[in-house]
C-alpha positions in Angstrom: 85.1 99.7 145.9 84.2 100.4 142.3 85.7 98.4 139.3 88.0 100.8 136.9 86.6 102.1 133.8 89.6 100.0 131.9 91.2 97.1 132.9 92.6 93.7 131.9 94.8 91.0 132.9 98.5 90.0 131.6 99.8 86.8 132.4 103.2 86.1 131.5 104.6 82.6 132.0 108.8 81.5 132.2 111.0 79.0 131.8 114.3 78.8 133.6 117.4 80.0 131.9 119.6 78.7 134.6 119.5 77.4 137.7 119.6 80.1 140.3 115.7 81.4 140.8 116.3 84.5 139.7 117.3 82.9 136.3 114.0 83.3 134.2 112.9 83.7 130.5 109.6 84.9 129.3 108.0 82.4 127.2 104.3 83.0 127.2 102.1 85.9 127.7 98.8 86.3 127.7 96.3 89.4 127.6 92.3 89.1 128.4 90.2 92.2 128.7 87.4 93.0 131.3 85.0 91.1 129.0 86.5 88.3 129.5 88.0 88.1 125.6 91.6 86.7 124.4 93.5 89.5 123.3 96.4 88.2 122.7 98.3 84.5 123.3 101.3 84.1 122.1 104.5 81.9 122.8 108.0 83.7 123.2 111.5 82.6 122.4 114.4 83.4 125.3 117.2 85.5 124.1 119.4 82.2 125.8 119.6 78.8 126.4 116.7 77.1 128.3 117.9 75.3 131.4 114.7 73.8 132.0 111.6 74.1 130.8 109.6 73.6 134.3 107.1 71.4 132.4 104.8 70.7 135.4 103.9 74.1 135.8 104.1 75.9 132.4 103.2 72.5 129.9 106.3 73.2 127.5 108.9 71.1 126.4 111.7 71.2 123.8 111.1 72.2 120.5 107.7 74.4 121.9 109.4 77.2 121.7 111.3 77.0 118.4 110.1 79.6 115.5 107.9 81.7 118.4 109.1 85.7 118.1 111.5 87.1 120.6 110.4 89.0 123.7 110.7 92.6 122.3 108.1 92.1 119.6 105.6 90.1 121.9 106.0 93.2 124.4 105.3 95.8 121.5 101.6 93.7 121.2 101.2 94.2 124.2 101.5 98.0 124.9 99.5 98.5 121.6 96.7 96.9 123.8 96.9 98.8 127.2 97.4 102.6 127.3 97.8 105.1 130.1 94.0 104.5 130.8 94.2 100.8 131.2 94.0 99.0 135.2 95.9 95.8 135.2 94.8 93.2 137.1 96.4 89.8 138.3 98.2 87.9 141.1 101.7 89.4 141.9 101.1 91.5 138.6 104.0 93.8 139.5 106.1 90.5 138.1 104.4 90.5 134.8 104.7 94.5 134.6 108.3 93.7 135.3 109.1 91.2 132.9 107.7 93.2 130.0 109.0 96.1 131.2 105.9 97.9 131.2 106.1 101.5 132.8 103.1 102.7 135.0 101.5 106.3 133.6 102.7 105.1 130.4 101.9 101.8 128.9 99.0 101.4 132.3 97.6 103.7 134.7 97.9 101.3 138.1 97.8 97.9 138.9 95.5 95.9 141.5 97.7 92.7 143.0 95.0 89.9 143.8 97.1 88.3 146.1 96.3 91.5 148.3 92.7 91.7 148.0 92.7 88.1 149.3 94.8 88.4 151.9 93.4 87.8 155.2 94.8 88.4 159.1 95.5 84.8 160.3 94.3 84.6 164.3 96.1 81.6 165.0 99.3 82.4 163.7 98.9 86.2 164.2 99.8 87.1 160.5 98.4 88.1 157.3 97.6 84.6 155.3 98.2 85.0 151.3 96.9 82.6 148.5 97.9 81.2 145.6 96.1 82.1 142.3 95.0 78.4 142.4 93.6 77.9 145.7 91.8 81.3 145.0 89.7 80.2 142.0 89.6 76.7 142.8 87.8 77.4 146.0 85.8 80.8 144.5 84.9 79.3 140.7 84.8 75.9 141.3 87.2 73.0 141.5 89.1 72.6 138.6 89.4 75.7 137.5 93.0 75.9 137.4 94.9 72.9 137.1 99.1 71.8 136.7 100.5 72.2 134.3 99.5 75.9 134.2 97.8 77.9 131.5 98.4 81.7 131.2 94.7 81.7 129.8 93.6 80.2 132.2 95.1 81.8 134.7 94.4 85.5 133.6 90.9 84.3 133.0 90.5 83.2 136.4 92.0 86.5 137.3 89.2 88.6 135.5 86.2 86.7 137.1 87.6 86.7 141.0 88.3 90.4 139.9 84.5 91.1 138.6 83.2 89.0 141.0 84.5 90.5 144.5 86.7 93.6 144.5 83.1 95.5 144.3 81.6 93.7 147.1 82.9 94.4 150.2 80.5 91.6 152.5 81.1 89.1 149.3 85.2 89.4 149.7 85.3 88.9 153.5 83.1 85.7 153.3 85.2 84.6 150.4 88.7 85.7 152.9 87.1 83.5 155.5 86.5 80.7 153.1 90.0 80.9 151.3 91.7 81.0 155.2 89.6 78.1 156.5 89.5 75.5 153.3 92.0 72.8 153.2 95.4 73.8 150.7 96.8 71.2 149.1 100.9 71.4 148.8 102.2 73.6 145.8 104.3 72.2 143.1 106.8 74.2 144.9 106.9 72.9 148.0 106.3 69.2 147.1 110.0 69.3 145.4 111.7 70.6 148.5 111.7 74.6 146.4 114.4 72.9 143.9 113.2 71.0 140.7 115.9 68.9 139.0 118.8 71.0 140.1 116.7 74.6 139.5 116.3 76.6 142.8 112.5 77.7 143.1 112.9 79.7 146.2 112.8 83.3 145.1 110.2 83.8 147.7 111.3 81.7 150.6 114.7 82.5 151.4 115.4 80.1 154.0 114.9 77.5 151.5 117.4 79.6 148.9 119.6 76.8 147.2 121.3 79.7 144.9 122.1 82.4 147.0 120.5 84.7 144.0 118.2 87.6 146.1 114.4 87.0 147.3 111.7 88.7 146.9 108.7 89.7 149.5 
């Protein structure tokens, strides 16, 4: 597998706006390029009231927000960056396309998810094994890499170097499969808290641990 011509990584980062896990408002977004440059960084204010902020895994707290632009005019930055001959590249990407309502042939040619280029068939359990972004570059870039609270930089950096590093290289990715499946995994933020943090259902993956009753996702 080659690398695209054009590509880059958009990380977008949310607060809850209420309590059911479906209930989420962009409040950062990031963009780095293939060189690895900072395109763009920039704090967004929800069009609502903050429920909570999620500190642990996005840093912000009240008051962060205050005076950053609304959503609208961060996403405007943004598609002036892509174009119909950019490749975007991140973990679970189609989330970010979706929350800045990015539209595919338009604003991006494709996207490349890295949580499936990671993925890797699980003998024992007789499934496919996915990663977290973390575990991915903590165990492939070096400890540390990615840390709580989370940072969209770092994050989309991360991103770009796993991307460069092993969707061209075939014998490269299945040693780094085999090393992501057999290394230890520490417990997400997540799961730690039961999929509910102070009263705000985190479960939009896990529906047998739904609080909220709002719809999962795959």
């Amino acid at each position: 597998m080659s690398l695209p011509e054009h590509f880059c990584c958009v990380d977008v980062e949310c607060v809850a706006t209420g309590r059911r896990h479906d209930e989420r408002g962009v409040a950062h977004v990031v963009v780095i390029d293939q060189d690895e440059r900072l395109l763009l960084k920039r704090k967004v204010r929800p069009s609502g009231k903050v429920e909570n902020y999620l500190t642990p895994l996005t840093g912000l707290r009240p008051g962060d927000l205050d005076g950053a632009p609304p959503l609208e005019e961060v996403r405007r930055e943004v598609v002036a960056l892509l174009g119909p001959s950019m490749v975007l590249v991140g973990q679970r990407i189609v989330h970010d396309i979706k929350w800045l309502d990015l539209v595919e042939g338009r604003d991006f040619a494709y996207s490349i998810d890295l949580a499936e280029v990671f993925k890797t068939y699980n003998l024992r359990y007789n499934n496919y094994a996915f990663f977290s972004l973390q575990h991915e570059a903590n165990m492939l870039l070096g400890p540390g890499t990615i840390t709580e609270p989370y940072d969209p930089e770092s994050e989309a950096m991360a991103s770009i170097q796993l991307f460069k590093r092993y969707y061209k290289n075939e014998i490269q990715l299945l040693q780094a499969k085999r090393k992501l499946l057999h290394a230890y995994r520490p417990r997400s933020f997540v799961k730690e808290h039961n999929y509910n943090y102070q009263g705000v259902c985190m479960a939009r993956y896990f529906p047998q641990k739904c609080t909220c009753g709002a719809p999962c996702s795959t």
